[in-house]
ZAPA-917668 format. One line per 3 residues: number of its first residue (from 1); their letters; for each residue x, y, z of C-alpha. Coordinates in Angstrom, 3 decimals, always signed. Each point is the difference from the previous one (the first is absolute). Example, Ala and Ser with C-alpha at 12.3 -4.5 7.8 and 13.67 -1.06 7.14 Angstrom:
# ZAPA-917668
1	as	+12.300:-4.500:+7.800; +1.370:+3.440:-0.660
//
This chain:
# ZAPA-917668
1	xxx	+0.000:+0.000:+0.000; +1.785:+3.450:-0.687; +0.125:+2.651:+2.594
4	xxx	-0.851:+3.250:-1.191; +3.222:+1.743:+2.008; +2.235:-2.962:-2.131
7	xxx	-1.426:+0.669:-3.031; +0.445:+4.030:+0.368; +3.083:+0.007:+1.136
10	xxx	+0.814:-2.651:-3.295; +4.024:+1.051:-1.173; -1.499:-1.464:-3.147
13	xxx	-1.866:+1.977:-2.781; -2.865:-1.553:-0.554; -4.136:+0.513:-0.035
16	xxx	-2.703:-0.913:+2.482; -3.614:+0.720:+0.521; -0.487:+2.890:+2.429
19	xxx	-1.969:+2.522:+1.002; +0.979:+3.737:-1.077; +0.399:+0.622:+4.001
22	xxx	+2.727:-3.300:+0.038; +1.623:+1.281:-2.950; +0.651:+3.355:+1.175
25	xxx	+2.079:-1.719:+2.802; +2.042:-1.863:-2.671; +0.996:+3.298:-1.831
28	xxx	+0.616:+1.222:+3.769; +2.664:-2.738:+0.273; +1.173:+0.692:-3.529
31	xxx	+0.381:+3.785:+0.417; +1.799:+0.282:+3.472; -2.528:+1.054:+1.903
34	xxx	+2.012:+0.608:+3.345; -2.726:+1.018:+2.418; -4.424:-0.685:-0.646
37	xxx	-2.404:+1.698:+2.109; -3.881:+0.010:+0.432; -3.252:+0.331:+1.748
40	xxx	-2.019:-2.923:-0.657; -3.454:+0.652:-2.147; -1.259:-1.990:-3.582
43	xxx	+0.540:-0.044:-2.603; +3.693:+0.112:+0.719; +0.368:-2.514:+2.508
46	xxx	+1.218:-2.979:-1.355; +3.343:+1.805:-0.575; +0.274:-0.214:+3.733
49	xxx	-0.947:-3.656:+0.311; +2.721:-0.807:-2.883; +2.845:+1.586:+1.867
52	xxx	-1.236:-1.698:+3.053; +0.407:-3.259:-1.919; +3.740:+0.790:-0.913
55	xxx	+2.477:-1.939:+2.466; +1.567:+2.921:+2.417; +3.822:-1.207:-0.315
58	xxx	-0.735:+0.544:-4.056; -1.959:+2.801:+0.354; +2.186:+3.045:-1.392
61	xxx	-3.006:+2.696:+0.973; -0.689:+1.297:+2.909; -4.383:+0.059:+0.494
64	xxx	-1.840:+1.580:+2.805; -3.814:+0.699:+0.617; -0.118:+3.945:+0.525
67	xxx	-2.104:+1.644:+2.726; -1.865:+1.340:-3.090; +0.999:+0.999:-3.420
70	xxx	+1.732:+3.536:+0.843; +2.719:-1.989:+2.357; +0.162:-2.508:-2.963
73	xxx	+0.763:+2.734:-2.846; +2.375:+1.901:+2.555; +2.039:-3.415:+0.942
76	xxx	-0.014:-0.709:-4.124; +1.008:+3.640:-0.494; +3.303:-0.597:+2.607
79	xxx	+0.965:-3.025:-1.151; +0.214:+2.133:-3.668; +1.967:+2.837:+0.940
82	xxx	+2.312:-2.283:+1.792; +0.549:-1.617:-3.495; -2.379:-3.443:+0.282
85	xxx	-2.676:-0.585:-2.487; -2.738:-0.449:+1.852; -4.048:-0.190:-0.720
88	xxx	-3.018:+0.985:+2.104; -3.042:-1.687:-1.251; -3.896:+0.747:+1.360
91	xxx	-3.639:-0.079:-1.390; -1.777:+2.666:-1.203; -1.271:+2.410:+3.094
94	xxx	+3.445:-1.181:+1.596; +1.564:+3.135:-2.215; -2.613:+2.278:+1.935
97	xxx	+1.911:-0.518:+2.868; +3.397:-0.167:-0.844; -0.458:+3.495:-2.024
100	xxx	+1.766:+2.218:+2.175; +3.004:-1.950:-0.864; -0.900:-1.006:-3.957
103	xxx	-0.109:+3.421:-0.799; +3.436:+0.915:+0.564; +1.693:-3.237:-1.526
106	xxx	+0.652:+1.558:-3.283; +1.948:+3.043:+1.369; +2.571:-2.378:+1.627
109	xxx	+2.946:-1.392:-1.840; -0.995:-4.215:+0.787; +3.782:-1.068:-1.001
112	xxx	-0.862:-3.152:+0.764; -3.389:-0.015:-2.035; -3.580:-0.339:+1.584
115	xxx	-2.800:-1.827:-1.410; -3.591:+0.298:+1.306; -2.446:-2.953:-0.444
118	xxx	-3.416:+1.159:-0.283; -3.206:-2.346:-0.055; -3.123:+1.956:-1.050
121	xxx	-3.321:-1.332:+0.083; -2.152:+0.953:-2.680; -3.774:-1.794:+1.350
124	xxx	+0.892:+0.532:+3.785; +0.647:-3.605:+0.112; +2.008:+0.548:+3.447
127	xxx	-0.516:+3.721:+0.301; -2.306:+2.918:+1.420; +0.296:+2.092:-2.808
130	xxx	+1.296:-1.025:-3.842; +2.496:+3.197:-0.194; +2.467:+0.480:-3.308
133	xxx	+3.125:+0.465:+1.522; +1.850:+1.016:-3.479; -0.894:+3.130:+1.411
136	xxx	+2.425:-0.105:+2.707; +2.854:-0.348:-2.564; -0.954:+3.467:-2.076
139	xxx	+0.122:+1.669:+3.856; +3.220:-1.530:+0.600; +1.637:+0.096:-3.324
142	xxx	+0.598:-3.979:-0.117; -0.107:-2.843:-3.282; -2.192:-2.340:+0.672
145	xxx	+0.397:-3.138:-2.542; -3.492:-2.217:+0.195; +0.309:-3.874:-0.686
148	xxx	-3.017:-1.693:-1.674; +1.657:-3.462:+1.226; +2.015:-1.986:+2.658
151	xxx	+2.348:-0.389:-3.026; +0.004:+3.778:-0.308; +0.322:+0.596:+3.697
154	xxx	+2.932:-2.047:+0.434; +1.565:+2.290:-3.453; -1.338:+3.327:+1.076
157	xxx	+1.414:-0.695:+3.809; +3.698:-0.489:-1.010; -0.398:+2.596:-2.768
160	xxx	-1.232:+2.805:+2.990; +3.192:-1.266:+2.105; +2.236:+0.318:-2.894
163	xxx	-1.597:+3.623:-0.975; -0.507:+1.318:+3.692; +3.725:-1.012:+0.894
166	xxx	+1.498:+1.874:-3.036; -2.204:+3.072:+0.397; +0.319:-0.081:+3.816
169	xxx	-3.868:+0.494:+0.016; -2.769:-2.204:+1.338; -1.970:-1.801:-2.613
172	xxx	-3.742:-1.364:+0.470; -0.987:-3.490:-1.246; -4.317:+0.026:+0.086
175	xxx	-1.653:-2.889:+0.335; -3.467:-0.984:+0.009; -1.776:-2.388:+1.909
178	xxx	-0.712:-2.843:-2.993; +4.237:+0.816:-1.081; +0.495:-0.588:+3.685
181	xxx	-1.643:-3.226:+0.267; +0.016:-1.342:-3.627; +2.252:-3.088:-0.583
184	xxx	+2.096:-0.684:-3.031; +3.192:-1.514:-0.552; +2.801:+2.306:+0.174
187	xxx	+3.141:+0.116:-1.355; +2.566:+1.115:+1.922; +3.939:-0.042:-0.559
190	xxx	+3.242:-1.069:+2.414; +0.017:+0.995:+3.709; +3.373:+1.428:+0.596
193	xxx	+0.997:+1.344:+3.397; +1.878:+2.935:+0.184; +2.564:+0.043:+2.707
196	xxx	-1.754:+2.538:+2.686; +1.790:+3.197:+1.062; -1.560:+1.241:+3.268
199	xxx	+1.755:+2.980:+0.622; -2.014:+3.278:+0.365; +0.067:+2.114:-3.410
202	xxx	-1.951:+2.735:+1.068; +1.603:+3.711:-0.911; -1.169:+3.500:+0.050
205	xxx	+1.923:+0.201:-3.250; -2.920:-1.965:-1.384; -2.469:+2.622:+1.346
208	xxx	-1.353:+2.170:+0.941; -2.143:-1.849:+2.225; -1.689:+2.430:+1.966
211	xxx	-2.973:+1.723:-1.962; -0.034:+3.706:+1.529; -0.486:+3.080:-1.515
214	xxx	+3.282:+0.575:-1.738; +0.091:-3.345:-1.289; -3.602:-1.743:-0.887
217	xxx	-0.512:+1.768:-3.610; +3.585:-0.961:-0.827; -1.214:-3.955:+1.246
220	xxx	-3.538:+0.836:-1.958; +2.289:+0.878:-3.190; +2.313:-2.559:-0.093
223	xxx	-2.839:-2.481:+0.222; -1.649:+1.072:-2.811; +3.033:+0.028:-1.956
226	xxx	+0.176:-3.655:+1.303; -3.168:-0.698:-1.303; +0.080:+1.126:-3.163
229	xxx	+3.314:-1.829:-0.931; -1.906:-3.328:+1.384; -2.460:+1.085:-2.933
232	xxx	+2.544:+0.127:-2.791; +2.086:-2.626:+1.106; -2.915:-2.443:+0.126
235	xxx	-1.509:+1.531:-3.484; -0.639:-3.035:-2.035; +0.356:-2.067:+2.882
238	xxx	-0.517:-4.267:-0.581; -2.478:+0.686:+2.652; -2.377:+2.020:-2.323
241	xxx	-0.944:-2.456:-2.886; -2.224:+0.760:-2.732; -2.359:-3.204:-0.847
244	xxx	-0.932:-0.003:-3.527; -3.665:-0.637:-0.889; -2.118:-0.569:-3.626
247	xxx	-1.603:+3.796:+0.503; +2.701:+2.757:-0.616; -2.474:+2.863:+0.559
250	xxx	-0.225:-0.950:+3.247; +1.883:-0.113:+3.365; -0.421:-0.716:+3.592
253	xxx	+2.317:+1.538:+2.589; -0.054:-2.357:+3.032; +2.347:-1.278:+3.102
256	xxx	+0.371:-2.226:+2.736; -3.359:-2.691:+0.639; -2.027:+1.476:-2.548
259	xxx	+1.929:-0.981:-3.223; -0.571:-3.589:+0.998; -3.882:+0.576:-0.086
262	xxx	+0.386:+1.840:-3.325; +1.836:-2.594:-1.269; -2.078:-2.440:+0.952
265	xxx	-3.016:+1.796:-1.222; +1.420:+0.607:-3.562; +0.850:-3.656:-0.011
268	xxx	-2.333:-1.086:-2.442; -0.588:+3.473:-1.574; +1.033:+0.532:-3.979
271	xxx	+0.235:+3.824:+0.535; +2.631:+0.104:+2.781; +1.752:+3.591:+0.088
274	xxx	+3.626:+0.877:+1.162; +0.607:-0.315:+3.571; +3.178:+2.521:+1.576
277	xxx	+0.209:-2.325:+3.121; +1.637:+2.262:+3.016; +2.460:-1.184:+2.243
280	xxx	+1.386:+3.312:+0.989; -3.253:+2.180:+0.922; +1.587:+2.841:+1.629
283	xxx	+2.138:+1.833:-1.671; -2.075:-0.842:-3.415; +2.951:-0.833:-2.798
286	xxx	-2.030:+3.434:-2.080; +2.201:-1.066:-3.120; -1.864:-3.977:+0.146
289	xxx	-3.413:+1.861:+0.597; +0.614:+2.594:-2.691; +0.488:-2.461:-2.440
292	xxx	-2.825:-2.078:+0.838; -3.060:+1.988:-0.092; +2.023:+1.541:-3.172
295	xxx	-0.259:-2.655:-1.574; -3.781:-0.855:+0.769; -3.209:+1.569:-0.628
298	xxx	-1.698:-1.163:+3.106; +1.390:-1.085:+3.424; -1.386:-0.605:+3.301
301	xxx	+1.513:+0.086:+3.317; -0.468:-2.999:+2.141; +0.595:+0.105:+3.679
304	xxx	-1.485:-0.887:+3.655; -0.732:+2.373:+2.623; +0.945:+3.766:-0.977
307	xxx	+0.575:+1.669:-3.477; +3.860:+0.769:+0.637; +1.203:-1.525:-3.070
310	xxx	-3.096:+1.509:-1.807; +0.869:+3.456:+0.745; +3.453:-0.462:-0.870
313	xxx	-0.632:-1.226:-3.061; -2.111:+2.548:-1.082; +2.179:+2.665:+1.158
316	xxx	+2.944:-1.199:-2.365; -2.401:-0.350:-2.527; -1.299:+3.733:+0.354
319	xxx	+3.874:+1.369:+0.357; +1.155:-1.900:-3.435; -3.298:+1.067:-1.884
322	xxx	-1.231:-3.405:-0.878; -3.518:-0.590:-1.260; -0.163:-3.407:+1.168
325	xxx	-3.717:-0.961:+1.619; +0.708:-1.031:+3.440; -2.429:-1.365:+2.261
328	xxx	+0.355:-0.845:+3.561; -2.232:-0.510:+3.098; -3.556:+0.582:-1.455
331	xxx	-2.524:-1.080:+3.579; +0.890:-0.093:+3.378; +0.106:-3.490:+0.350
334	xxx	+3.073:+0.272:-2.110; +1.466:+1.395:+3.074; -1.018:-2.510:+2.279
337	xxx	+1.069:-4.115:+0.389; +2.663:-2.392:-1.615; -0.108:-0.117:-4.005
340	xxx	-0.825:-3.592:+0.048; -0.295:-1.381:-3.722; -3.651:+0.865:+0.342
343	xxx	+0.141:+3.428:+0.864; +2.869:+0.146:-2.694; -2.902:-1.353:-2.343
346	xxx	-2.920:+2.931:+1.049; +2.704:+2.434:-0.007; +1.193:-0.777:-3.770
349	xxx	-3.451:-0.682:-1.046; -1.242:+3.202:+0.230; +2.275:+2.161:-2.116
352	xxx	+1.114:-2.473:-2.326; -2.984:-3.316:-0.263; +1.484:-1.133:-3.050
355	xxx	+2.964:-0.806:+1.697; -1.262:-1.654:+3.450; -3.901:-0.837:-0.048
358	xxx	-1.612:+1.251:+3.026; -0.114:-2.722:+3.181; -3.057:-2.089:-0.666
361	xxx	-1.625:-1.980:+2.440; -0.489:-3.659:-1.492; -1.394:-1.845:+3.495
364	xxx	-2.208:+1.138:+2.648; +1.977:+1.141:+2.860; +0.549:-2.790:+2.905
367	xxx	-1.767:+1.309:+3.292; +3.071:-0.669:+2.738; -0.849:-0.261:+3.542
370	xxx	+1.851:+2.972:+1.538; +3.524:-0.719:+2.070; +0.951:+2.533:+1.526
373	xxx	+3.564:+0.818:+1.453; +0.881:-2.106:+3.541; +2.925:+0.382:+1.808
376	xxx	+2.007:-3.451:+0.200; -0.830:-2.517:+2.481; +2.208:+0.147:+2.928
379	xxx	+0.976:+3.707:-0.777; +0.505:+2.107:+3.195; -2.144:+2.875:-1.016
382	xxx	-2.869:-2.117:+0.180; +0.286:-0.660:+3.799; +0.909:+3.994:+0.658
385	xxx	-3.213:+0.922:-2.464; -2.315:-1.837:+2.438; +1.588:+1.141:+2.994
388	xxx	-0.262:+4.200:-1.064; -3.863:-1.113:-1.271; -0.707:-0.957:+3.437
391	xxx	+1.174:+3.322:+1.898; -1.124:+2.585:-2.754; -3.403:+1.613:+0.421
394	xxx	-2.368:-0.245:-2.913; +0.494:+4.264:-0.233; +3.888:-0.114:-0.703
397	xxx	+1.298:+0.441:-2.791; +3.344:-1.942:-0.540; +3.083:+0.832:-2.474
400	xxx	+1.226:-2.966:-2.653; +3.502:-0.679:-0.599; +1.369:-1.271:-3.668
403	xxx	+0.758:-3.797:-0.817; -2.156:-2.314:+1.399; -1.103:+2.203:+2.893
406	xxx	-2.147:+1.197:-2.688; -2.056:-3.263:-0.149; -1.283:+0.784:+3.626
409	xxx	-2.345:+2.381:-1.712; -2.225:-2.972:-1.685; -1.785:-2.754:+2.250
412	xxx	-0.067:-1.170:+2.385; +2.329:+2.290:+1.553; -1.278:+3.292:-1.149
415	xxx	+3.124:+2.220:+1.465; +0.951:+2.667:-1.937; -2.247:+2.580:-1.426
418	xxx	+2.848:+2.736:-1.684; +3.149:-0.507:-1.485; +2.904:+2.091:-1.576
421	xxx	+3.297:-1.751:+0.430; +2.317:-2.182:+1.860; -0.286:+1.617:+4.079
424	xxx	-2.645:+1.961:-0.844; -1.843:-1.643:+3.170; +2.569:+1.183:+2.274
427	xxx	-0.770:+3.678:-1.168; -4.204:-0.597:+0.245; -0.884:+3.076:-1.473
430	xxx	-3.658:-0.692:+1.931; +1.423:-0.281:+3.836; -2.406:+2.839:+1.071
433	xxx	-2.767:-1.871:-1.044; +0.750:-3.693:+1.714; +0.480:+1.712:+3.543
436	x	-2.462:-1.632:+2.092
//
């Protein structure tokens, strides 16, 4: 039987079946990675429970469990500017709270290169709110590059360490929850251990460091300049690919979990347009997207969650005067959920139903009894629900936490009537209302 820690930490190159999460730990081993932190949340977990798995006399990374996500980007962020590669990986709402610290990354020279796992969760599989977090990178000035794949997120991982160590910036690799959790078999090349050099490398000749007055535009500056030379020297990048389809008036701009539901949904389709597939979604490579709507009458923007590549888009469109007809999100429920190959489908269907017939419903629906959410048997919370149920008073009102807290709101329990985030129960907003 193979051990999943034996068969990552393989000196062979090889391929398995993984998950994306397990192969992001493979690259991990591949690139360096000195030092891993995180605060535990899905869909990102599973990189956790991989590193776990690796023997700890082989182990060449240092892992902890932060206190929360801040103390995990700030112990990634030392271990860079004392020269390690390191990674901080965390779901989606985790990069609400390790802000304060995110924010400044890019102004730092990382000379030992930072790269920032991010799980999103289009859906709200695992999460209170189903928040774009490409956003965070325009704030902070910072590439993201968007696998569609575990294949891709094992490539795009050691790509970000190779790019974020050479630039001395911190790179993001987004994931979403059906890349985190999808299995394929991967690819991956040798292991080889590098002989490791502990000594501190810090140096204020590196800096500055400190982001006062005097010294934070200069920082702001030289990360733009940073981020605009990570645009041209990933212009016509291997990780932007142009597929080729039978319709050459046509295109479809798309990254990361969506392209697989496009292609799927063009599958059997004899008018398939040009797809630009994006693996780099922030900076946009303008050249690639120049001369892709140039060279099409019609293209549509395809993307979960927000309109950031829309916009974009458009905007280099407008600036190079191109007449091209694009068309983006069209109803709010475009805004909303995972593009499954079904939504892909209603999507499509209604600016182009030649292309993609619209979803049809062959068989009646099958009536499911309902299920809803339980907490596991044996779990501790289910003992501490029942005792707080029997000491609360049928007028209080009590504060949820995240996780599975959260399933104390449903029955039988019933505890919980507001939530906003993780400890937002030990700040109950209502405390003048549930004095007895």
């Amino acid at each position: 039987m193979k051990r999943m820690g034996d068969m990552l930490l393989s000196p062979n190159s090889g391929s398995e079946i993984m998950i994306g999460n397990t192969a992001i730990v493979r690259a991990m081993l591949e690139a360096g990675v000195r030092v891993v932190t995180s605060y535990p949340g899905s869909p990102t977990p599973e990189i956790a429970a991989a590193i776990a798995s690796l023997p700890a006399e082989k182990n060449p990374m240092y892992f902890e469990f932060s206190v929360n996500e801040k103390v995990a980007t700030e112990v990634a962020f030392g271990a860079s500017v004392n020269g390690h590669l390191s990674c901080v990986f965390f779901k989606s709402v985790g990069i609400n709270v390790a802000a304060d610290t995110f924010v400044q990354l890019s102004l730092m020279e990382l000379i030992g290169g930072m790269v920032i796992v991010l799980g999103d969760d289009p859906g709200a599989n695992s999460s209170q709110n189903e928040q774009d977090n490409r956003h965070y990178a325009h704030l902070s000035y910072t590439p993201i590059l968007e696998p569609s794949t575990p294949s891709e997120a094992y490539s795009m991982f050691l790509e970000a360490s190779r790019l974020s160590q050479e630039m001395r910036m911190p790179v993001i690799v987004r994931l979403s929850t059906h890349v985190c959790h999808a299995k394929e078999k991967v690819e991956f090349k040798e292991l080889i251990f590098q002989v490791q050099d502990n000594r501190p490398k810090f140096s204020l000749e590196n800096g500055p460091y400190i982001p006062i007055t005097a010294e934070a535009l200069k920082m702001k500056r030289r990360a733009l300049k940073k981020l605009e030379e990570f645009r041209k020297t990933t212009e016509k990048s291997c990780l932007n690919s142009v597929i080729e389809g039978s319709d050459k008036s046509r295109g479809v701009i798309t990254a990361g979990a969506p392209f697989l539901s496009l292609q799927d949904v063009l599958s059997l389709s004899d008018k398939r347009p040009d797809i630009l597939k994006l693996g780099i979604v922030h900076p946009l490579s303008e050249r690639e997207v120049v001369d892709f709507l140039s060279s099409h009458e019609e293209v549509k923007v395809l993307e979960e969650l927000d309109n950031v590549i829309e916009k974009e888009v458009k905007a280099i469109a407008y600036d190079h005067k191109l007449n091209t007809r694009i068309t983006g999100k069209q109803d709010i429920e475009d805004w909303i959920g995972e593009y499954t190959p079904d939504k892909v489908r209603e999507v499509l269907s209604r600016i182009w139903p030649d292309v993609v017939s619209p979803p049809g419903v062959e068989t009646e629906p099958i009536e499911l009894a309902p299920r809803p959410a339980q907490m596991c048997p044996g779990c501790g919370h289910r003992s501490a629900f029942y005792a707080i149920k029997k000491v609360l008073h049928a007028s209080d009102i009590s504060v949820a936490d995240i996780g599975c807290h959260t399933l104390g709101y449903l029955e039988p329990y019933r505890v919980g009537q507001v939530l906003l985030c993780m400890g937002a129960f030990k700040r109950n907003c209502f405390w003048p209302f549930i004095i007895q």
